[in-house]
C-alpha positions in Angstrom: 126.8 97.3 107.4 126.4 99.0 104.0 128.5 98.4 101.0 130.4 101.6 100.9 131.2 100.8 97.6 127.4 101.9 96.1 126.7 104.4 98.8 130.4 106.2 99.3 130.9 108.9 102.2 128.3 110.7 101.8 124.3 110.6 102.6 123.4 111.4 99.0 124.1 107.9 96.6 123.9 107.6 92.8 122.8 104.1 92.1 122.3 102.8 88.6 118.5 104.0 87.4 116.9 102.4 84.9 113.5 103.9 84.0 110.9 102.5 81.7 107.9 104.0 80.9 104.8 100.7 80.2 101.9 103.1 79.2 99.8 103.5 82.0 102.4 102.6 84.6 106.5 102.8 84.7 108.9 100.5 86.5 112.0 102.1 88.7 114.9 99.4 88.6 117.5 100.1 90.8 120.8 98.2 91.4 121.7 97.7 95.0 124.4 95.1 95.7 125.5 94.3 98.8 122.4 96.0 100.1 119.6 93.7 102.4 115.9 94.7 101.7 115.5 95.2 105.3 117.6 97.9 104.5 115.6 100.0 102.0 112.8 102.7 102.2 110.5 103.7 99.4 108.7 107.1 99.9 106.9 108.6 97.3 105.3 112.2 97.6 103.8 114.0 94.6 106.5 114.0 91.7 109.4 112.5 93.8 110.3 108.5 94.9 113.1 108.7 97.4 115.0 105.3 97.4 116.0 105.5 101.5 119.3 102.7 103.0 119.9 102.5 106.4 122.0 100.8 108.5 122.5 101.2 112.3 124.8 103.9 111.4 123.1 106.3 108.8 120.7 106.9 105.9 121.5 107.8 102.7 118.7 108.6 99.8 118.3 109.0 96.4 115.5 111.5 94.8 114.0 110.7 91.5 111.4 112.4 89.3 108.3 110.8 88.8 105.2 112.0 86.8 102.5 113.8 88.8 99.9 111.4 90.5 102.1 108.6 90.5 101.3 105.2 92.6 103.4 102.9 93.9 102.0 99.5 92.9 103.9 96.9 94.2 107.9 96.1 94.3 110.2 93.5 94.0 114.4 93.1 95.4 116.0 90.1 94.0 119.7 89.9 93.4 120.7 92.9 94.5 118.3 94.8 92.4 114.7 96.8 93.8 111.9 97.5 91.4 109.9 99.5 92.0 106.6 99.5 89.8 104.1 102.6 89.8 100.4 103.4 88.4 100.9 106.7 86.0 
């Protein structure tokens, strides 16, 4: 089941963002407690990453703007918190 807590009632969430720009890539962290990875989705279409949690129940997302051409590289959840790194 999903920590209501982070995701609330409704199928948009607001997690905490932090975005840092490393030159020729950029790294997405996003804090998601109580969240499995098995849970999370990462979708990435021309300036947008959606951050997607499910559970048996629902999905809920969270859109973010990313510069034009982006890649995702790789990612990483530990602790509760997904990085997501991307070639610029």
């Amino acid at each position: 089941m999903m920590n209501r807590d982070i995701l609330g009632d409704s199928a948009v969430f607001k997690p905490t963002v932090i975005m840092t720009d490393e030159g020729s890539s950029m790294c997405l962290r996003i804090s998601l407690p109580g969240i499995a990875e098995e849970q999370i989705r990462i979708d990435l279409e021309k300036t947008t990453c959606t951050i997607c949690v499910s559970d048996k129940d629902r999905v809920v997302r969270n859109a973010l703007r990313v510069p034009q051409g982006a890649r995702l590289s790789r990612k990483k959840f530990s602790g509760g918190v997904l990085e997501v790194f991307l070639d610029k």
